[in-house]
C-alpha positions as CSV (number, residue, x, y, z in Angstrom):
1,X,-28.9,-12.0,23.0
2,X,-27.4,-8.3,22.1
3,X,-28.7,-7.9,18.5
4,X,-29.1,-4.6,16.8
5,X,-32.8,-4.5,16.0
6,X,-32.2,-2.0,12.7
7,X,-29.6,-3.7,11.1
8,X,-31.3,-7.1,12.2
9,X,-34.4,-5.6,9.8
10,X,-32.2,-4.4,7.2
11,X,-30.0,-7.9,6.7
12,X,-34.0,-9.4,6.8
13,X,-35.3,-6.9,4.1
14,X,-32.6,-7.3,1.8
15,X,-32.9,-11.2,2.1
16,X,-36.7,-10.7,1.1
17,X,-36.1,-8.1,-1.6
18,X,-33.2,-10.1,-3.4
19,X,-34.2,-13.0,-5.8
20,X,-34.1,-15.7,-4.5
21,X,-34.4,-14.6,-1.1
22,X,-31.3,-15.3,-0.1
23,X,-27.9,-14.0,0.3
24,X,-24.7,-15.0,0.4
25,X,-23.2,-15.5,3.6
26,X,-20.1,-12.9,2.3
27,X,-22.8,-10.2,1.9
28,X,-24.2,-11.2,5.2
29,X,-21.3,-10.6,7.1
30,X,-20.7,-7.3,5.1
31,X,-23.9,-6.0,6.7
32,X,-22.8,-7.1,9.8
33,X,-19.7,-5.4,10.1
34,X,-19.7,-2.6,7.8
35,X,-23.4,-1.3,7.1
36,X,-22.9,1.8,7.0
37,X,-25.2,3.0,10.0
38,X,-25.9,-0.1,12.0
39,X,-22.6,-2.2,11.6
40,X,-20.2,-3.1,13.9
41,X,-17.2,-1.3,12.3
42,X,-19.3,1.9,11.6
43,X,-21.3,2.5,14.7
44,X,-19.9,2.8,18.4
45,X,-19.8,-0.5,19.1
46,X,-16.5,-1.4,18.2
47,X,-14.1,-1.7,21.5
48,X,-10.7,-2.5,21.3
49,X,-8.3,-2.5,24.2
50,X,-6.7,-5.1,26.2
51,X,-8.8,-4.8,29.2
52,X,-12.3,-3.7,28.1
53,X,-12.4,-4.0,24.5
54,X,-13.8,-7.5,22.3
55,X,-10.3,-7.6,21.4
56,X,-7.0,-6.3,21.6
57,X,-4.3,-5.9,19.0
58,X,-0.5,-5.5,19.2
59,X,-0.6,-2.0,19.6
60,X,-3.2,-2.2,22.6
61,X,0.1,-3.3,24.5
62,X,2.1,-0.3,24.6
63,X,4.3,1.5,21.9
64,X,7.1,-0.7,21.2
65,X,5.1,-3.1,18.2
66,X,4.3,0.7,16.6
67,X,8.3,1.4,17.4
68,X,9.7,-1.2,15.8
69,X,7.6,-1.4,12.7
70,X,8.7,2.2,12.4
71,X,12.8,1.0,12.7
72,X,11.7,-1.6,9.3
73,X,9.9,1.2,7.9
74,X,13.0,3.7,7.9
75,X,14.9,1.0,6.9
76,X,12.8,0.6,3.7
77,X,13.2,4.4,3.3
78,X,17.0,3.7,3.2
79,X,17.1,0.8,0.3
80,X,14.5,3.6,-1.5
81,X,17.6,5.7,-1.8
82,X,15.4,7.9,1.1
83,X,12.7,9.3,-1.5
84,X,11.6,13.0,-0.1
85,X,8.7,11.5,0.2
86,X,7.3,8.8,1.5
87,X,4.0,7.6,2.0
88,X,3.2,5.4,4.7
89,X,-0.4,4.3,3.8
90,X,-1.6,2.5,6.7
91,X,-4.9,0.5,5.8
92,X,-7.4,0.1,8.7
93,X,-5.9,2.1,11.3
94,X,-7.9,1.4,14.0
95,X,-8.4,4.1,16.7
96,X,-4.9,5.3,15.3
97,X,-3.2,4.3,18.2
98,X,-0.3,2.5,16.1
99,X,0.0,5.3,13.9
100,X,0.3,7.5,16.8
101,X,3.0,4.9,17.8
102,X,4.9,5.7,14.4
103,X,4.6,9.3,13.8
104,X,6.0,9.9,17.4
105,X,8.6,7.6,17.4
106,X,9.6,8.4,13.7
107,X,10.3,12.3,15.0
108,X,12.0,11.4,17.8
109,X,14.7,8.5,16.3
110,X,14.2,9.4,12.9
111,X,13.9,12.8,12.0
112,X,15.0,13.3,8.1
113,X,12.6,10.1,7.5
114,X,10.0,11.9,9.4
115,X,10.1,14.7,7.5
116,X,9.6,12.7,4.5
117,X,7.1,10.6,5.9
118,X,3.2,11.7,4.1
119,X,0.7,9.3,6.3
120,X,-2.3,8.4,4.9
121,X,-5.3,6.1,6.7
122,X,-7.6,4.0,4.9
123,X,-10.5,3.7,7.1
124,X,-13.5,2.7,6.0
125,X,-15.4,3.5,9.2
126,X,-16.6,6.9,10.1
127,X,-16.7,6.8,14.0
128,X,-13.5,5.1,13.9
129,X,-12.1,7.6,11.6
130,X,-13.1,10.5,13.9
131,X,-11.3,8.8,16.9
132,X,-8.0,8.9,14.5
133,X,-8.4,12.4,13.7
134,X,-8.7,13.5,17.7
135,X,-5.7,11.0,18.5
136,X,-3.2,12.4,15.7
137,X,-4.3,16.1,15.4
138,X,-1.0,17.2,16.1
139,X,0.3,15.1,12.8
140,X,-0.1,15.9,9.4
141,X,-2.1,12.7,8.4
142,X,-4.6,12.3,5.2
143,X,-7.7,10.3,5.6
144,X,-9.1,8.3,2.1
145,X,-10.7,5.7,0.7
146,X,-8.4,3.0,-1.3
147,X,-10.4,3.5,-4.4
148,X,-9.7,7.2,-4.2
149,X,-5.6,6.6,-4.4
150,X,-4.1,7.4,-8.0
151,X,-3.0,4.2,-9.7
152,X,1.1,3.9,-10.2
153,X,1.4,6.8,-7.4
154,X,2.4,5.5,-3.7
155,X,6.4,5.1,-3.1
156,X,6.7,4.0,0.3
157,X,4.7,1.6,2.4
158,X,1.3,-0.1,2.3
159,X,0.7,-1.8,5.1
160,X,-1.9,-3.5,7.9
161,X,-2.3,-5.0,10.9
162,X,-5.2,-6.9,11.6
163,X,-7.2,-6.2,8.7
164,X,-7.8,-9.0,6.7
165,X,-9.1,-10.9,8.9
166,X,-12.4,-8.2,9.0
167,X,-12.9,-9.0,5.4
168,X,-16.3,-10.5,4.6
169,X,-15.3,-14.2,3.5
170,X,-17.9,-16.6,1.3
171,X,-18.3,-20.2,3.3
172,X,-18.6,-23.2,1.5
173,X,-19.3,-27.0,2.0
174,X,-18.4,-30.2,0.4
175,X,-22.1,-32.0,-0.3
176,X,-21.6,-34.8,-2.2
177,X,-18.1,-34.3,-3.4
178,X,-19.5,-31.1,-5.1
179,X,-18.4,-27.5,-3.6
180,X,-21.8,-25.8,-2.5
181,X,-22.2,-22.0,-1.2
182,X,-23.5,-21.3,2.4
183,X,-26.4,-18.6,1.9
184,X,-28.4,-16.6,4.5
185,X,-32.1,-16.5,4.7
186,X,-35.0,-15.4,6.9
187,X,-37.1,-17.8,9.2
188,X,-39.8,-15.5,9.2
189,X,-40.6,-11.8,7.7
190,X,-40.1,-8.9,9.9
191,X,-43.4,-6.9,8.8
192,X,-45.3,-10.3,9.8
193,X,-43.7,-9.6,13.4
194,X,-42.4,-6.2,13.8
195,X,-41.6,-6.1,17.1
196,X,-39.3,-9.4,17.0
197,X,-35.6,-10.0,15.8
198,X,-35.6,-11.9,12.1
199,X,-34.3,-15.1,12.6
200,X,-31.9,-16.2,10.3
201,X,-31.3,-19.6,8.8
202,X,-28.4,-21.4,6.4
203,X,-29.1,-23.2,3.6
204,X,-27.0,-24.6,0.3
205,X,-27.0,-23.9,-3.1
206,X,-24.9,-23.6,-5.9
207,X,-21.8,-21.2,-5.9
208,X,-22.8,-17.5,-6.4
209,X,-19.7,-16.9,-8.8
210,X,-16.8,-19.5,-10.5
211,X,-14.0,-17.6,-8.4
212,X,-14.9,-20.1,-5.5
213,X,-13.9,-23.1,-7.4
214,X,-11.2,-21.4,-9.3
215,X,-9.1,-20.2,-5.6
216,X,-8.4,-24.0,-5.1
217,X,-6.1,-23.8,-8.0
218,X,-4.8,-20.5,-7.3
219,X,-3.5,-21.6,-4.1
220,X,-2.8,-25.5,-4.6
221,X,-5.7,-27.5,-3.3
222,X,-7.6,-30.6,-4.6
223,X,-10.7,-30.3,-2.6
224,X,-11.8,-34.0,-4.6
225,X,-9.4,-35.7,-3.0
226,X,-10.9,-38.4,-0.3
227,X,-9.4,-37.3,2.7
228,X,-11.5,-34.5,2.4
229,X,-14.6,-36.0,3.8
230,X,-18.6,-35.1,3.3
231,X,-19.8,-32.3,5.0
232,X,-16.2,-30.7,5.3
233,X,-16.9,-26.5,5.7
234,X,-14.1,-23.7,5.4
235,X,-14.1,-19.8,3.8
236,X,-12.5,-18.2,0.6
237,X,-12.0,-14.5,1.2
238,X,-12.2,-13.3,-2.4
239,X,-12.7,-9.5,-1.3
240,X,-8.9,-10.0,0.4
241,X,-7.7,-10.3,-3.4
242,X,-9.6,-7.8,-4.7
243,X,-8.4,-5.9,-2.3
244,X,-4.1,-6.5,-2.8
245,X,-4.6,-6.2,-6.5
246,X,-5.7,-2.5,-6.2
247,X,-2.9,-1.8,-3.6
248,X,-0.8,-3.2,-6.2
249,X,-1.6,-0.9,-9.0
250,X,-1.5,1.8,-6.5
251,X,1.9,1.0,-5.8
252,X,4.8,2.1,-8.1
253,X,8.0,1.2,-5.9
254,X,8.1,0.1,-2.5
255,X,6.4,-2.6,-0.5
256,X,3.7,-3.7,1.2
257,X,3.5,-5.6,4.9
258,X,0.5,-7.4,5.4
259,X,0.4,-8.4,9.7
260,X,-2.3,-11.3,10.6
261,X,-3.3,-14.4,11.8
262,X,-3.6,-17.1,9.6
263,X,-2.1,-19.9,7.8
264,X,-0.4,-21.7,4.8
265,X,-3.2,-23.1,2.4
266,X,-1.9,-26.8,3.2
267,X,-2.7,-25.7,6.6
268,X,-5.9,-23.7,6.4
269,X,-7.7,-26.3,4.5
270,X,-5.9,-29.4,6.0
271,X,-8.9,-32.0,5.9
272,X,-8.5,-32.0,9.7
273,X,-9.5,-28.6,10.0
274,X,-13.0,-29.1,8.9
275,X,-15.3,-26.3,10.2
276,X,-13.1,-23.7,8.9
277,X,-11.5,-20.7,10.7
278,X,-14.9,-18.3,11.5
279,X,-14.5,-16.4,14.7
280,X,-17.0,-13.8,16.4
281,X,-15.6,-11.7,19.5
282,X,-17.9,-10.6,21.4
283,X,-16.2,-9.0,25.3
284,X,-12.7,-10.6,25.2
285,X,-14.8,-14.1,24.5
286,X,-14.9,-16.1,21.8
287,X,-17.3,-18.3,19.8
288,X,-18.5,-19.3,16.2
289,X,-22.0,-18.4,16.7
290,X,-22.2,-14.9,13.8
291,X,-26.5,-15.0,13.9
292,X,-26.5,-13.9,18.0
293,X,-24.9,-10.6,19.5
294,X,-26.0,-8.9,15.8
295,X,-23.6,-5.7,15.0
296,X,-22.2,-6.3,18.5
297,X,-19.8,-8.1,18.1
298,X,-16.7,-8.5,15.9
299,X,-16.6,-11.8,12.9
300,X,-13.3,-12.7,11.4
301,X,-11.5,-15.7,9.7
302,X,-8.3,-16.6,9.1
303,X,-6.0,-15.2,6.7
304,X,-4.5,-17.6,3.6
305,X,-1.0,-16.3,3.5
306,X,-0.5,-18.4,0.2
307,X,-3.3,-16.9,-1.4
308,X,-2.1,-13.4,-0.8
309,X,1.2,-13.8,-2.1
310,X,-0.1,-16.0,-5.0
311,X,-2.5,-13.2,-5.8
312,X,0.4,-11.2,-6.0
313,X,2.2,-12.4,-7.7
314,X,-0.2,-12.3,-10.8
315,X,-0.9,-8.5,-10.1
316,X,2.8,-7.8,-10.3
317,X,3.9,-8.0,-6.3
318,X,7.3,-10.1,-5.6
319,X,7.2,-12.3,-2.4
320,X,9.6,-10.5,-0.4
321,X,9.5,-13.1,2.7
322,X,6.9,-14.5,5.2
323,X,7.3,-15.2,8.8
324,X,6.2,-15.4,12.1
325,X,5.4,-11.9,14.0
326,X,7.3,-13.7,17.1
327,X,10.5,-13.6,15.0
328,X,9.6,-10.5,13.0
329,X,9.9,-8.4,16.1
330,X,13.3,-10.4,17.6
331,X,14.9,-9.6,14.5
332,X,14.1,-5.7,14.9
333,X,15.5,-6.0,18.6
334,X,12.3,-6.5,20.9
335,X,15.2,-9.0,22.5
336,X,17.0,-5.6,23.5
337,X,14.0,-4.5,25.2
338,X,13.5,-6.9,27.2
339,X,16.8,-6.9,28.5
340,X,16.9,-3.8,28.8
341,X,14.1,-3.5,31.1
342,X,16.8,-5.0,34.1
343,X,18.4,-1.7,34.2
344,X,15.4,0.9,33.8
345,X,14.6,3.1,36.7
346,X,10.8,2.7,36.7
347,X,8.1,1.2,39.4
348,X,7.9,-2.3,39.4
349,X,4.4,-2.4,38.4
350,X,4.9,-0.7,35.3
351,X,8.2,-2.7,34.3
352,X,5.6,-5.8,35.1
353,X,3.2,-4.4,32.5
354,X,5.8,-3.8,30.1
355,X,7.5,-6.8,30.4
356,X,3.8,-8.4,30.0
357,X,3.1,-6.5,26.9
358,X,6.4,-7.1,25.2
359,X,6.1,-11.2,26.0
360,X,2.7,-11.0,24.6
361,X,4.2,-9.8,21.0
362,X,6.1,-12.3,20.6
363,X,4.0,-15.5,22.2
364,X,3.9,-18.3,20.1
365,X,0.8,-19.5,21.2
366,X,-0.5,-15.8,20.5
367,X,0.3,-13.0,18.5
368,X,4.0,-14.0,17.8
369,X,2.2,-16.4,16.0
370,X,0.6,-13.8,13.6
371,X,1.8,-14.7,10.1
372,X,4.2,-11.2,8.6
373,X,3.8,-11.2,5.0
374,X,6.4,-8.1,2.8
375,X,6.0,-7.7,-1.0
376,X,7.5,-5.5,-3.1
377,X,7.2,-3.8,-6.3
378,X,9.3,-1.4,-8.6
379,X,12.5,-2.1,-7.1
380,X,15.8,-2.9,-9.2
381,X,17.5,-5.7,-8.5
382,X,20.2,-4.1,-6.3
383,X,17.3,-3.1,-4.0
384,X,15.8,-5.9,-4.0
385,X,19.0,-7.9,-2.7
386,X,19.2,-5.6,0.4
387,X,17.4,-8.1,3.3
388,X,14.9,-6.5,5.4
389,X,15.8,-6.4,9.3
390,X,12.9,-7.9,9.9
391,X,13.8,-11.0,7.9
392,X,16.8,-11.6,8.7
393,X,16.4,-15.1,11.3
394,X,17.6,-14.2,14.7
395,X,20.5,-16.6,15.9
């Protein structure tokens, strides 16, 4: 296996150090992915891309997902009145290849909105964050930390793709009838065998804080009912909450898009469903294996959709709409495209590849299949009656 022998020993020696000797599988996979040396988000190991990478994203397909989003973007500029400026704060940008998408395409299509466009990243990683900076030198682009944004200040656009999913998520089980915490420990202490990986183990306890039992009725599950059988194992991302409810007292007017996969909560935590949604990618392959491959490979879950917009509800976001990405990007004319491919004057393997790429968007059985979630907040009620292109259901 492809473990990372420092961050291995530094997951171990916090285990040993913390009373009592454990730690919650949340925390875990926060040291997994974003240590800030050794994890998988903050170190070189990260590859995304469509032929090489762990994983590839919407934007790894070309320029027309980055294209479109910038055609909903300008029209959420438009029902703004078309503020003179605009922030477009993307969160999690990647190697900044969709914001290079935008930015271009916002100049070329778009120019008085481009001129009032101020893009900010969020990026929490450093190596990725240099990458972003080489890509989009030629753009006037600020780099911060969400905690650093002035509450009440953004008009414009908060938005993600694939981000949520990288959140660190706690994992429960039903033992019993009773909701019980999966924790992280160490088989055996690494200054016992120095030269050898840490080996690390599961094992139940009680819940490490009363916001796991207190989600169910935030988004509308009775985990005591019988079909829900012993044994039965799922998530809760709590630090996904934490994180909309300072976007949302960051935002003053505008909106913010939220691009994933994930679910309902009827259908995230259908009985059925019982080992829950936890993913590694490790090389375009995936498994549900995250104690191999150590800070080499990528760990997500599933995003609850009902969660998010229950969540904002209560910190003062409006449920603009949810859909499918599939349907997202029909309504903003990815139907065009295709069609328009017939008549384009290009070699035949590259109209192949496009034509590839574009299908991909919007497969069900794939991305199209992302969930697309827009609030809002600060707008009057005439804005708020405008319908977002995206919305709007194809005929």
């Amino acid at each position: 296996m492809d473990s990372h022998l420092p961050l291995c020993q530094a997951i171990a020696h916090r285990i040993i150090t913390n009373s009592p000797k454990r730690i919650t599988f949340a925390e875990y996979m926060d040291m997994v992915l974003y240590h800030p040396e050794y994890g998988y988000y903050a170190s070189d190991a990260v590859k995304i891309g469509f032929r090489d990478g762990d994983f590839f994203t919407s934007a790894s397909l070309g320029s027309d997902f980055g294209e479109l989003l910038t055609k909903q973007f300008y029209q959420m500029w438009e029902i703004l009145d078309q503020p003179i400026s605009f922030n477009l704060v993307e969160m999690g940008a990647g190697q900044g290849i969709l914001a290079s998408h935008i930015l271009n395409y916002a100049k070329q299509e778009y120019p008085d909105f481009f001129a009032a466009v101020k893009y900010i990243i969020v990026e929490k990683s450093q190596s990725l964050k240099q990458e972003q900076q080489q890509r989009l030198q030629d753009f006037a682009v600020d780099w911060c930390n969400l905690e650093e944004i002035t509450p009440n200040s953004i008009t414009g656009c908060f938005f993600s793709n694939e981000l949520v999913d990288a959140f660190p998520v706690h994992q429960f089980i039903l033992d019993g009838g009773e909701l019980r915490e999966i924790y992280v420990t160490v088989e055996q202490k690494p200054e016992e065998e120095n030269s050898a990986l840490p080996i690390f183990i599961e094992i139940m306890a009680e819940p490490s804080t009363p916001q796991l039992g207190e989600y169910f009725k935030l988004v509308g599950i009775d985990l005591s009912q019988n079909t829900y059988e012993n044994g039965y194992r799922s998530e809760i991302n709590l630090a996904a909450l934490k994180w909309l409810g300072i976007v949302a007292d960051c935002l003053q007017r505008g909106y913010v898009l939220t691009i994933d996969y994930g679910y309902p909560a009827h259908r995230y935590y259908h009985p059925r469903r019982d080992q829950g949604t936890l993913q590694c990618y490790y090389q375009h392959r995936h498994h549900d294996h995250p104690y191999i491959n150590i800070g080499r490979q990528d760990i997500t879950a599933h995003v609850d959709f009902t969660a998010l917009s229950s969540w904002g509800e209560r910190c003062g976001l409006k449920k603009v709409g949810w859909t499918q990405q599939g349907l997202f990007l029909m309504a903003l004319g990815i139907g065009e495209r295709l069609a328009a491919l017939s008549f384009q004057q290009q070699p035949i393997s590259q109209l192949l590849q496009r034509r590839e790429g574009l299908h991909q968007l919007i497969n069900p059985g794939g991305l199209g299949n992302f969930g697309v979630l827009v609030q809002s907040r600060g707008l009057t009620a005439q804005e708020a009656s405008k319908p977002l292109l995206g919305l709007v259901v194809p005929e």
